[in-house]
VEXDREN-2710 file (C-alpha; in Angstrom, 1 decimal):
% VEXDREN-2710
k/r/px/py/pz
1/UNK/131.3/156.3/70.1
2/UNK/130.1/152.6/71.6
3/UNK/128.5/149.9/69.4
4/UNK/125.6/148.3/71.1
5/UNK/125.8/144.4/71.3
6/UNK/123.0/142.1/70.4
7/UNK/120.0/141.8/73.0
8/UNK/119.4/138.5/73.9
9/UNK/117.1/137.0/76.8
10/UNK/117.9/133.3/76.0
11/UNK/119.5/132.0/79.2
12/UNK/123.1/131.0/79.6
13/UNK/123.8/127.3/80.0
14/UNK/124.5/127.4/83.1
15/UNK/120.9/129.3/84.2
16/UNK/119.7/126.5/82.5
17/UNK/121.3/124.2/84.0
18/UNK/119.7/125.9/87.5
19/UNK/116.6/126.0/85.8
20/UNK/116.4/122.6/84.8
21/UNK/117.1/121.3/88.4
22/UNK/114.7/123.4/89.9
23/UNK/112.3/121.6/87.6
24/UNK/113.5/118.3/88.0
25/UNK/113.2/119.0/91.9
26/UNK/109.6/120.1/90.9
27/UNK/108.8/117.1/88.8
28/UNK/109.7/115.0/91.8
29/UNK/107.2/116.4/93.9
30/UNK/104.2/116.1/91.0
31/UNK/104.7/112.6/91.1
32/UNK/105.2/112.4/94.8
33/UNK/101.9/113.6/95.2
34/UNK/100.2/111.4/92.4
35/UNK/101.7/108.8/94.6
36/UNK/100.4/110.2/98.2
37/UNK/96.5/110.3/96.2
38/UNK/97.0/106.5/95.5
39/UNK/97.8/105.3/98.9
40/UNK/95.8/108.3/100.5
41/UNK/92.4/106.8/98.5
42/UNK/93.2/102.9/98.3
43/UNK/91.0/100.6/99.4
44/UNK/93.8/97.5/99.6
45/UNK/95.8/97.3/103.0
46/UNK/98.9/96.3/100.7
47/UNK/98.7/99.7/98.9
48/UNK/97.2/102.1/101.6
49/UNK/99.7/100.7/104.5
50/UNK/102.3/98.8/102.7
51/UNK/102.9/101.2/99.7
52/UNK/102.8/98.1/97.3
53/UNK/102.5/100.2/94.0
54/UNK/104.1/102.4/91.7
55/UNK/103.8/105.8/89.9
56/UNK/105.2/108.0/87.5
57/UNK/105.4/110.5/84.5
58/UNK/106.4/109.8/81.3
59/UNK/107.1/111.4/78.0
60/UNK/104.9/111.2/74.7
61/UNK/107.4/108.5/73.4
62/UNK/106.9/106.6/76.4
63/UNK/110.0/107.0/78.4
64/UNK/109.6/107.1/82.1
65/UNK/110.7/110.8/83.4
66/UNK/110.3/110.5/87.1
67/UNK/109.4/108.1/89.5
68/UNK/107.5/108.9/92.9
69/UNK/109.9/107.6/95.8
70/UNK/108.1/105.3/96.9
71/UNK/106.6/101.5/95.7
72/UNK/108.6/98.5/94.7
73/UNK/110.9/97.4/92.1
74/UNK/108.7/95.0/90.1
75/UNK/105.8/97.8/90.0
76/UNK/108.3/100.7/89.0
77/UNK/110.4/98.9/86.6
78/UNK/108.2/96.8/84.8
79/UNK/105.5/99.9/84.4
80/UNK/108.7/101.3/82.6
81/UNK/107.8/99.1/79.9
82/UNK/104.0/99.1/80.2
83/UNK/103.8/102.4/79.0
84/UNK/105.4/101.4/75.8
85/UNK/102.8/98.5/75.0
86/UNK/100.2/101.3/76.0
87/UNK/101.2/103.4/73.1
88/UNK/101.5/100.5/70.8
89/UNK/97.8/100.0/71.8
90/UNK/96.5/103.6/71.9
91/UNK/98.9/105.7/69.1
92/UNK/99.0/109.3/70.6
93/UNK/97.4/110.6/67.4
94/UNK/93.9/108.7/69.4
95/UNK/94.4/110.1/72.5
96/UNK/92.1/112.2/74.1
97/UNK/91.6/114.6/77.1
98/UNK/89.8/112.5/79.5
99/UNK/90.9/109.4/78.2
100/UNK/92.5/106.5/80.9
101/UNK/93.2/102.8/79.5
102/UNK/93.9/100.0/82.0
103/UNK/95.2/96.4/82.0
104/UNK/96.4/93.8/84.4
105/UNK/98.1/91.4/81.8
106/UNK/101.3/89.7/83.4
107/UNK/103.3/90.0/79.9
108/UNK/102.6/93.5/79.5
109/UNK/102.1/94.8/83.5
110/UNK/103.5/93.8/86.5
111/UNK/104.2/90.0/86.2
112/UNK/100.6/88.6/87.9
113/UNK/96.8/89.6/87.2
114/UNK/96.9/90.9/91.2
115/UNK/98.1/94.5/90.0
116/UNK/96.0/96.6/87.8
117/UNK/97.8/99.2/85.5
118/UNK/96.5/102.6/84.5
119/UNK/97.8/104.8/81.9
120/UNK/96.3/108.4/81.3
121/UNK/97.2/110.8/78.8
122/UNK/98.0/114.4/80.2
123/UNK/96.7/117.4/78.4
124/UNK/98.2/121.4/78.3
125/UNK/96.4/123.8/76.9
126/UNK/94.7/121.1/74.5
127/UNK/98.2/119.6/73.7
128/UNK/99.1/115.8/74.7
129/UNK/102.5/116.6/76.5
130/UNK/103.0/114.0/78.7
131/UNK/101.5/110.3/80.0
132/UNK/100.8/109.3/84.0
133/UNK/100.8/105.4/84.9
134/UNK/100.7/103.7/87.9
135/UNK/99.7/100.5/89.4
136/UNK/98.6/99.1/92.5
137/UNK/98.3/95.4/94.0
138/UNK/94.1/94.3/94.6
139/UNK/93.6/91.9/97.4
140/UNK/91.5/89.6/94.4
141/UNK/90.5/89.0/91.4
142/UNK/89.0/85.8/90.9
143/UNK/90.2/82.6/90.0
144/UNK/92.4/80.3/92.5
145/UNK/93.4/84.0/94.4
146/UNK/96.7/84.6/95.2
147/UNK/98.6/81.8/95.4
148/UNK/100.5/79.5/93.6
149/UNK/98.5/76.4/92.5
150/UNK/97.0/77.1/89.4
151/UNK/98.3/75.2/86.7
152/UNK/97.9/78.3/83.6
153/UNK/97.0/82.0/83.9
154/UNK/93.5/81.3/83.4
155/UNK/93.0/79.7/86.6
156/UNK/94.2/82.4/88.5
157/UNK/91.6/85.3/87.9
158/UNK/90.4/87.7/85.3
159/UNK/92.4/88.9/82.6
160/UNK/92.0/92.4/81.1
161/UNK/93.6/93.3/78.0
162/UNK/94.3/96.6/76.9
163/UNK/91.6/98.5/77.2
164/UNK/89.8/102.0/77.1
165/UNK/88.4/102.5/81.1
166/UNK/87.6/105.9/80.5
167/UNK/86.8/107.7/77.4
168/UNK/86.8/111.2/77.2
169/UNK/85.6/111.5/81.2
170/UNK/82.9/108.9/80.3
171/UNK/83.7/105.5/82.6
172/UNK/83.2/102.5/81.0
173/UNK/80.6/100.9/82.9
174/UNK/80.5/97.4/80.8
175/UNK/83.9/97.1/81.8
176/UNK/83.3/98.1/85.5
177/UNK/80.8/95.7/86.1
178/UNK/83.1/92.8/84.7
179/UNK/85.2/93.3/87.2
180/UNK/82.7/93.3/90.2
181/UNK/81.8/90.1/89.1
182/UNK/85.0/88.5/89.0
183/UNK/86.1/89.1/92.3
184/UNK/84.9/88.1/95.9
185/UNK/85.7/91.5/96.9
186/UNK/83.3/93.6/94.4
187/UNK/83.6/96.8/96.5
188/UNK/87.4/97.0/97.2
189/UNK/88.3/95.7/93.8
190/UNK/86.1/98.6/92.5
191/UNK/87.4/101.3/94.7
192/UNK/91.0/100.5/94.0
193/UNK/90.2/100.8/90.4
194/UNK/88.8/104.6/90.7
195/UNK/91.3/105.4/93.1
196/UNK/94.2/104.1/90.5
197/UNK/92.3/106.7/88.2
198/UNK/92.3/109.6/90.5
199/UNK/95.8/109.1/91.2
200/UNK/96.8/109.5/87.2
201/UNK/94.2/112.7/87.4
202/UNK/95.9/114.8/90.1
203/UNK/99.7/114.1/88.5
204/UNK/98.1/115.6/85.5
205/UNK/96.6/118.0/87.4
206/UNK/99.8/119.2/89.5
207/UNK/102.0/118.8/86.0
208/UNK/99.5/121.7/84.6
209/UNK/100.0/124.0/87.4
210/UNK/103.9/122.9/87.0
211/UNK/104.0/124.2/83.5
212/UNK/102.2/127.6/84.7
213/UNK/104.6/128.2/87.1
214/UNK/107.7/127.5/85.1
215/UNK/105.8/128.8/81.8
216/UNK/106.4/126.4/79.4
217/UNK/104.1/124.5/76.8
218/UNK/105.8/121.3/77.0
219/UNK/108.2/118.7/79.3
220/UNK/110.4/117.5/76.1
221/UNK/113.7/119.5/76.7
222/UNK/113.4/118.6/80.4
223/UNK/112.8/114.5/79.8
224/UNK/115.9/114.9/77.4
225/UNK/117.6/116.7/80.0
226/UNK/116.6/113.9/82.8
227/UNK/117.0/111.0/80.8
228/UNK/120.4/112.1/78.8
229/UNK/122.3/113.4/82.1
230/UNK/121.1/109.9/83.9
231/UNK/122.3/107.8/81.2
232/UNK/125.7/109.3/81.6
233/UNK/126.0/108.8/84.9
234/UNK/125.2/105.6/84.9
235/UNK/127.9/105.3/81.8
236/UNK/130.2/106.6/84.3
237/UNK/129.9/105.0/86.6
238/UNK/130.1/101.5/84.8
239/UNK/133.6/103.0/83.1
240/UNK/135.2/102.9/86.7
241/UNK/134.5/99.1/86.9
242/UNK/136.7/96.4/86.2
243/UNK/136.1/94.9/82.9
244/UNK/134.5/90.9/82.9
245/UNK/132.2/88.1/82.8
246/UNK/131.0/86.7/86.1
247/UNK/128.7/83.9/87.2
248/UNK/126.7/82.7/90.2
249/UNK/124.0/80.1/90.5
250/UNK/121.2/80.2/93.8
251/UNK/119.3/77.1/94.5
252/UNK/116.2/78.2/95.7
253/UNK/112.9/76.0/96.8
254/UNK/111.0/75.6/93.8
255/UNK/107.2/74.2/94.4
256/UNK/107.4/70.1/93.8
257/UNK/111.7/70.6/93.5
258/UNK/114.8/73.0/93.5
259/UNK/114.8/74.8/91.4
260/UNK/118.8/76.3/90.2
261/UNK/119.0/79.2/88.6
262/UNK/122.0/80.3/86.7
263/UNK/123.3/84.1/86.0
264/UNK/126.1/85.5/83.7
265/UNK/127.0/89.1/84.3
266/UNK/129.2/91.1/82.3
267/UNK/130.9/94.6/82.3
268/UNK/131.6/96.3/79.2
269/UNK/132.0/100.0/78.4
270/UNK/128.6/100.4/77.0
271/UNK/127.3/98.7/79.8
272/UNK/126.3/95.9/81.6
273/UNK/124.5/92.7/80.9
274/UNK/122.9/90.0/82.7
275/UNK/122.0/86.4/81.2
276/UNK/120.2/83.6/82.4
277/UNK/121.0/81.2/80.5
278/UNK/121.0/77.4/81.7
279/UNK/118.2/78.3/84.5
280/UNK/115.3/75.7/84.0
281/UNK/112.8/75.7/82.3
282/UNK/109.2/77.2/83.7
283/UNK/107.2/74.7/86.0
284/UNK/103.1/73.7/85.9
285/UNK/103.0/76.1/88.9
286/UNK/102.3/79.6/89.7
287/UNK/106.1/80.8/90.4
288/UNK/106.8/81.5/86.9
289/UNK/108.3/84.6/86.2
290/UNK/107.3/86.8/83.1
291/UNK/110.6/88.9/81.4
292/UNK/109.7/92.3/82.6
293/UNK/109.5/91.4/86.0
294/UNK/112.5/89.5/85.7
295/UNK/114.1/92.1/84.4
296/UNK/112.7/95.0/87.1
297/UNK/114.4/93.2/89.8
298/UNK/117.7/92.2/87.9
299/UNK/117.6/96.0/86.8
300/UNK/117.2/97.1/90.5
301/UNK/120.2/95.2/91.9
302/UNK/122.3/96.5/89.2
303/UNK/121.5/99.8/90.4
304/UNK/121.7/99.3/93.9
305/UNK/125.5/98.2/93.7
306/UNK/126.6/100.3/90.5
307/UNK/124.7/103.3/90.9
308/UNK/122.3/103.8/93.7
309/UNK/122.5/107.7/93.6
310/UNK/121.3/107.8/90.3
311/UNK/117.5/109.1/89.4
312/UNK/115.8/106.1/88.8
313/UNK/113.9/106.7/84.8
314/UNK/114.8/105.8/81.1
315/UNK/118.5/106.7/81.0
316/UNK/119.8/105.4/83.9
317/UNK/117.6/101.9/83.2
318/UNK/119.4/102.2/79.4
319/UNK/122.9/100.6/80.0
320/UNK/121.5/97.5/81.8
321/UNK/120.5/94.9/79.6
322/UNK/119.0/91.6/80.3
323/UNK/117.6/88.2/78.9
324/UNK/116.8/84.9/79.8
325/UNK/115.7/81.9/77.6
326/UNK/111.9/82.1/76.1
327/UNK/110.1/79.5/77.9
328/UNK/112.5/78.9/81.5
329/UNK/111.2/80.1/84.7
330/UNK/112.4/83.4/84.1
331/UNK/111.1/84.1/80.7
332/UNK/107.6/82.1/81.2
333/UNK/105.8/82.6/78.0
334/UNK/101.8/82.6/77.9
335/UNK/99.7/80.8/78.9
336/UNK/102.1/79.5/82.2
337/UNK/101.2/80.6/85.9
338/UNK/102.6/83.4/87.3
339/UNK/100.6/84.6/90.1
340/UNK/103.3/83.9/92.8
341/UNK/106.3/85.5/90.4
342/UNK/107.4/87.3/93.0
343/UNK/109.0/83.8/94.8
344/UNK/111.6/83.6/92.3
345/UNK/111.5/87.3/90.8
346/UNK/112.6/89.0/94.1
347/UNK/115.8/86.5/94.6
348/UNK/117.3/87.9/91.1
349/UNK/119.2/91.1/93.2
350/UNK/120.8/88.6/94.9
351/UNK/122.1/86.3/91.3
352/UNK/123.1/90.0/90.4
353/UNK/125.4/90.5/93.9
354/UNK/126.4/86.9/93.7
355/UNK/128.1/87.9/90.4
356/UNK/129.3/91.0/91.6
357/UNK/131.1/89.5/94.5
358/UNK/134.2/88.8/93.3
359/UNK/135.1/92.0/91.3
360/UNK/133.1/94.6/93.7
361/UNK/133.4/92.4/97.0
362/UNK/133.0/95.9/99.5
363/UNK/129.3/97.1/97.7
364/UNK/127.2/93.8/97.9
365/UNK/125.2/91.8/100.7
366/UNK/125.0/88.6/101.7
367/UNK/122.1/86.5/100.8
368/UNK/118.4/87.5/102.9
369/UNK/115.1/86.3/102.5
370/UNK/114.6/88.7/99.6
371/UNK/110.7/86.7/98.3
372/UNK/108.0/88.9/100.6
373/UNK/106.8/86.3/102.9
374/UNK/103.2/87.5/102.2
375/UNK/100.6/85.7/104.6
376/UNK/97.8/85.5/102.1
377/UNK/94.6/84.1/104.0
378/UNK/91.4/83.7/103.0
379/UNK/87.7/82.7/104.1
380/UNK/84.7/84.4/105.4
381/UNK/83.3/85.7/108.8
382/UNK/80.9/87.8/110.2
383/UNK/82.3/90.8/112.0
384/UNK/80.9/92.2/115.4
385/UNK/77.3/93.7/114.5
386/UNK/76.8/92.5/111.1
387/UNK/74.3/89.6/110.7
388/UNK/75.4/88.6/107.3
389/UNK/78.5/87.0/106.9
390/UNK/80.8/87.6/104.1
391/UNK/84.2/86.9/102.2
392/UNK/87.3/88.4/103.4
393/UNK/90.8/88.1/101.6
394/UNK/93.8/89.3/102.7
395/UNK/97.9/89.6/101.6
396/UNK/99.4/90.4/105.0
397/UNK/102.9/91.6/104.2
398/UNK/105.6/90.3/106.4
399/UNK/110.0/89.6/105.6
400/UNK/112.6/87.9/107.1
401/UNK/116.5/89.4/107.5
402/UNK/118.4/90.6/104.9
403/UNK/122.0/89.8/104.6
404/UNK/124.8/91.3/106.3
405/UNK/126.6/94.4/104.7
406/UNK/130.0/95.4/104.2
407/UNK/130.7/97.0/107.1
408/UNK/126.9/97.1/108.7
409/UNK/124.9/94.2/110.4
410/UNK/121.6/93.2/107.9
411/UNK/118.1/94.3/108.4
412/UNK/115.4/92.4/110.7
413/UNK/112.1/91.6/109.7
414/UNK/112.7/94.2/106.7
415/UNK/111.5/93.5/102.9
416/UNK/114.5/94.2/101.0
417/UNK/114.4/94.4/98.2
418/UNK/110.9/94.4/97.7
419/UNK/110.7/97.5/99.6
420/UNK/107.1/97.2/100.9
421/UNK/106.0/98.4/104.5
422/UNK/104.9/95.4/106.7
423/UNK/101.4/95.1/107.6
424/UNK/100.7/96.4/111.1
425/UNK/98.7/93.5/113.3
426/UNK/96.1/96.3/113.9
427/UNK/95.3/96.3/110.3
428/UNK/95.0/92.6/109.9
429/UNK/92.7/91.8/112.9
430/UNK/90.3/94.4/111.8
431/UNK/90.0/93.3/108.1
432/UNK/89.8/89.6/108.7
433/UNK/89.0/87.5/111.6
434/UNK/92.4/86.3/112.7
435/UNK/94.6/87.4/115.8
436/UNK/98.0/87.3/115.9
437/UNK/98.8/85.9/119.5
438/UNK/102.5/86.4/118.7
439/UNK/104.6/88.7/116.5
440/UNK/108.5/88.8/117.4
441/UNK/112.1/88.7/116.5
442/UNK/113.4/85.5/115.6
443/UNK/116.9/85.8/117.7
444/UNK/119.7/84.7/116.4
445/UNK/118.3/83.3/113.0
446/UNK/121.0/85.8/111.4
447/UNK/123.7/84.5/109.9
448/UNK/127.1/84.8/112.1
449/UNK/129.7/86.7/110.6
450/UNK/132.2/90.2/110.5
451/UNK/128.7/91.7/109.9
452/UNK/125.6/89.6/111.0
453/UNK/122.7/88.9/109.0
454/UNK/119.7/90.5/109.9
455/UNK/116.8/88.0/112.1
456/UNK/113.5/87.0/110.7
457/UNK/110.0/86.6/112.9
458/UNK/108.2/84.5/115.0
459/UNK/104.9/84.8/114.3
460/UNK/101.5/82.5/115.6
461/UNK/97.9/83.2/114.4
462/UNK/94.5/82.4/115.1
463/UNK/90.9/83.3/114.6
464/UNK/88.5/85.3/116.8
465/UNK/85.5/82.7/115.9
466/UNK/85.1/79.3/115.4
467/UNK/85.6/79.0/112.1
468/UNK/88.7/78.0/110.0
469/UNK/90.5/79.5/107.6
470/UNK/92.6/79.6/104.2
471/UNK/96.1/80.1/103.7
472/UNK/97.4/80.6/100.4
473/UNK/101.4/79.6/101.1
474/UNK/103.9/80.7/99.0
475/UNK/107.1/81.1/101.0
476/UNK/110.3/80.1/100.2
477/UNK/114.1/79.8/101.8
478/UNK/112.7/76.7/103.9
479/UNK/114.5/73.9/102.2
480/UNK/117.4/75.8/101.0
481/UNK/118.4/79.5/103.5
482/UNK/120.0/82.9/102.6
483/UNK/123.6/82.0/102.0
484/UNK/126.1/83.6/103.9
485/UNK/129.4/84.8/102.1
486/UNK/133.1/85.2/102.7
487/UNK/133.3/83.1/105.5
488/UNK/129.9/84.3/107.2
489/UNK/127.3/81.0/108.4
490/UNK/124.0/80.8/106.7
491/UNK/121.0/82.3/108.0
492/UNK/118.0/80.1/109.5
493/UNK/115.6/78.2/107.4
494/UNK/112.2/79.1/107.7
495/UNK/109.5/77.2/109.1
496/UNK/105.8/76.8/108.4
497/UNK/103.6/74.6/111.0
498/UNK/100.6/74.5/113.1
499/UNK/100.2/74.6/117.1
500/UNK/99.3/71.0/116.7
501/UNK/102.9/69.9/115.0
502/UNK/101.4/69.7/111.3
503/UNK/104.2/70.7/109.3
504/UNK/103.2/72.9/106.1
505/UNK/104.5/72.6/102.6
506/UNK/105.5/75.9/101.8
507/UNK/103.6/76.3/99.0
508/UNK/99.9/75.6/98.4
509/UNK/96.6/75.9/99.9
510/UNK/96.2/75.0/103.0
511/UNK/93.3/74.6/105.7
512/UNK/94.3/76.0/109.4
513/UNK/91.4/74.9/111.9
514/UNK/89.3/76.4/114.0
515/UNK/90.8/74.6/116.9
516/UNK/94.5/75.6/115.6
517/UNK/96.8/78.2/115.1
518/UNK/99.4/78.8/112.5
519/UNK/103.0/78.9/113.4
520/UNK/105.7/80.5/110.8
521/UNK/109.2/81.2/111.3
522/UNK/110.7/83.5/108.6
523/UNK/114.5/83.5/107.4
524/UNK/117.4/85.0/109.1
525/UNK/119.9/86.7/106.3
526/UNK/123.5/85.6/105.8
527/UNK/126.5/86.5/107.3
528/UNK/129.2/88.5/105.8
529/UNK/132.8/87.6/106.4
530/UNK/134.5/85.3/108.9
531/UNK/132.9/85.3/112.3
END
C-alpha cells in the first residue's frame, strides 16, 4: 500500500526565481516603451533627439522599480525622490483612475523649473498597484530662459507646485492655459506637457497587459524581489572594498569667481557615504545646485565605479548616502537660482572618482568636461514662407572629451556623464535661424597620457538672416580644464569668442551680431598616467 503526498501547485524557489526574472526582464521593456512614447511624441529637440528625460515605474510606497534605459542621471535619480514628495502631496487613499499630478519645482523635481515632472497613478482591475513618473526638459518657460543670470528662482520662469493636471481623465484647463502664457513657446511648451502625459498612460497601459500575461493582481512581491536582490548586490559589492575615508577638492569656474568644492568619501560595511562639507556657500547666480540633484549625480558615480552592473532602482540607490551643508552651492536652499545646476551638478562624478583614486586607482577616469556645454540661443525670425515672424528658443546640446580610462583612450565630443545625445546640425538649422559653418574635432585638446583624454569641438555659428541673436552662456572648464591624473597632462581649456576677436565670459547673456559669428572651443578630457 502507497500513502499519497500532499498536492501542492505553489512553485519551488527556484521556478520562482525564473519567474521573477522573466518579469523583471518584462518590466524592463514596459518602461522601455513608456520611454520610446516620450521621445516618439515630444515636441523639445533636447527630449525627441537628445533623450534628455527620464522614466520609470514605481511601487505604491514610492520606490522606484525599474528605470527605462535611457535619460540622464539628474532626471532618473532625482525623480527617485520626486515620487516620494508626490505621495506626500496626493496620499494613495485620494488617488484615482485617471488621475496625473505634475510639478517643475527645483527642490522637489529635477533641480531647475526647465523639466516638468508627471506622476500618474496606475490602476488593475480598479486597484492602485503601482505609480509611472517621468520628466522631460522644455525649451522655455518664462522668466530670464535658460541661463544663468537671474539673481532668485523667481526670475527664472514659472513655478508650478504640486498639482492635480488631470483629474479623473478631465485636464485641467486653468492650469493649461497658465502655462501657455508663461512661455514664448505656447505650442511646444503645451505639447511636451500632453506628451509627458501620454507617456505615463501607455506604461500603465503595457503594465496591465503585463499583469494579464503573468496573471497576477499586483507588482509587490516583484518590487521586493527587485529592490531586495539589488540592495545586496550593491552591499556586496561595497564589502570587497578597502575600508576608509578619502578626500578630493575640484576647482571649477564659478560665474564672478572659483568656486572649490570639497568632497569626503567613506567606505564602510553598510555602505558608502559622500560629504561636502567645506564647499562654499551658494552664489547670487543661477549655478546653484539643489540636494537631489546633487545627490543624482554623486549617486551615479558611485555606481559607475562600485557597481555599474547593478539595476539601477531603490535598492541599489539605498547604501549610497549623501549630504552637503544647507545653504552651500550644493545644498542651495529656496529661493536661490538654480536654473544652470547642471554647471556644477554634472562635475560631482568626478569629486566622487577624485576620491576613489587612491584606493580603486584601475576603475576611475580622469577628469573631462563632464557640465553639457549646451548652446542655448535665443531670438526671433521669420522662416522661409511665413510672413509673421516669431520667437524661437533653443538648448543645442553639445560636450567636450571625457577623461582618459584605465586602459582605454577618453571619449570625443561625448556627454559623459550626462548621457544626452548631441544635437544633430540638421535639427538646429531648421528650428532656429542659425548655421553652423563649422562643426569638428578639436585635435589634440586631449590630455597626453598612458591613455589620452578624449578631444572636444570646434564649432562656428551664424545666422541665415540679418538679424542677431541671443546666447544664453553657461559653460565652464575655461578658466580652470579637466585635470589629468597619475602623471597624464591636462586637457585644453575651452574657449568662447566671436569671428571678430570679442572674447566671451562664459557665463551670461550675450548679443552675437548679425555681422558675426560665434566661435566656441569645448574641453579636451585629462590624461591618465604618464605619457
Amino acid at each position: 500500500m502507497t500513502t499519497n503526498a500532499p498536492h501542492t501547485d505553489a512553485p519551488t524557489n527556484a521556478q520562482q526565481e525564473i519567474r521573477f526574472q522573466i518579469m523583471w526582464n518584462r518590466l524592463i521593456s514596459v518602461v522601455g516603451e513608456q520611454a520610446r512614447i516620450l521621445i516618439r511624441t515630444a515636441f523639445s529637440p533636447i527630449v525627441r533627439e537628445c533623450e534628455d528625460i527620464s522614466a520609470g515605474v514605481f511601487d505604491t510606497q514610492g520606490r522606484m522599480v525599474a528605470q527605462a534605459v535611457t535619460g540622464t542621471p539628474g532626471h532618473v535619480n532625482s525623480m527617485a525622490e520626486s515620487v516620494g514628495h508626490f505621495l506626500r502631496h496626493f496620499p494613495v487613499e485620494t488617488m484615482k483612475e485617471g488621475d496625473a499630478y505634475i510639478t517643475n519645482d527645483p527642490w522637489m523635481g529635477t533641480g531647475h523649473l526647465n523639466d516638468f515632472v508627471i506622476t500618474t497613478p496606475a490602476f488593475y482591475r480598479g486597484k492602485l498597484v503601482a505609480l509611472f513618473s517621468c520628466t522631460g526638459h522644455l525649451m522655455d518657460i518664462g522668466g530670464l530662459g535658460n541661463g544663468p543670470d537671474a539673481t532668485d528662482v523667481f526670475m527664472e520662469g514659472l513655478s508650478i507646485p504640486m498639482l492635480k493636471l488631470v483629474d479623473q481623465g478631465v485636464v485641467n484647463e486653468t492650469l493649461m492655459a497658465m502655462i501657455r502664457a508663461n512661455t514664448r513657446l505656447p505650442v511646444d511648451t503645451e505639447g511636451d506637457t500632453y506628451s509627458l502625459v501620454a507617456c505615463n498612460e501607455a506604461g500603465a497601459v503595457a503594465l496591465r497587459d503585463m499583469m494579464d500575461e503573468f496573471d497576477i493582481d499586483t507588482i509587490e512581491p516583484l518590487a521586493n524581489y527587485i529592490i531586495d536582490r539589488s540592495r545586496q548586490a550593491v552591499l556586496e559589492k561595497i564589502a570587497a572594498l578597502p575600508k576608509g575615508r578619502w578626500s578630493h577638492a575640484m576647482t571649477v569656474d564659478g560665474y564672478d569667481a572659483p568656486l572649490e568644492l570639497k568632497a569626503t568619501l567613506t567606505v564602510a560595511e553598510d555602505g558608502v557615504s559622500v560629504s561636502y562639507d567645506g564647499s562654499p556657500a551658494a552664489v547670487t547666480r543661477g549655478i546653484n545646485v539643489p540636494l537631489a540633484y546633487t545627490k543624482a549625480y554623486t549617486v551615479f558615480g558611485l555606481a559607475c565605479a562600485i557597481s555599474p552592473d547593478v539595476p539601477n532602482n531603490a535598492g541599489s540607490l539605498a547604501p549610497y548616502r549623501v549630504d552637503a551643508p544647507a545653504g552651500s552651492v550644493l545644498n542651495a536652499l529656496r529661493p536661490a537660482p538654480v536654473s544652470s545646476r547642471h554647471i556644477i551638478g554634472q562635475m560631482l562624478p568626478d569629486m566622487v572618482f577624485g576620491c576613489l583614486r587612491t584606493p580603486l586607482p584601475d576603475r576611475v577616469p580622469a577628469e573631462g568636461t563632464s557640465c553639457l556645454w549646451n548652446i542655448a540661443v535665443r531670438g526671433v525670425w521669420a522662416p522661409d514662407g511665413d510672413s509673421k515672424p516669431r520667437a524661437f528658443a533653443l538648448a543645442i546640446t553639445t560636450n567636450g572629451g571625457t577623461g582618459a580610462r584605465p586602459g582605454l583612450d577618453g571619449l570625443s565630443a561625448t556627454a559623459f556623464p550626462s548621457g544626452v545625445h548631441g544635437t544633430p546640425v540638421e535639427i538646429a538649422e531648421n528650428q532656429c535661424p542659425l548655421i553652423f559653418w563649422k562643426k569638428e574635432l578639436r585635435d589634440g585638446s586631449g590630455g597626453a597620457g598612458l591613455t589620452r583624454g578624449g578631444d572636444g569641438q570646434i564649432m562656428e555659428i551664424g545666422t541665415t538672416n540679418d538679424a542677431s541673436f541671443e546666447l544664453l552662456a553657461a559653460f565652464d572648464r575655461v578658466k580652470y580644464p579637466p585635470r589629468g591624473a597619475l602623471g597624464g597632462s591636462n586637457g585644453a581649456a575651452g574657449i568662447v569668442k566671436t569671428s571678430k576677436g570679442r572674447s566671451l565670459p562664459s557665463k551670461g547673456l550675450h548679443v552675437i551680431a548679425s555681422d558675426e559669428r560665434l566661435h566656441l572651443l569645448t574641453p579636451g578630457g585629462g590624461g591618465l598616467g604618464a605619457p
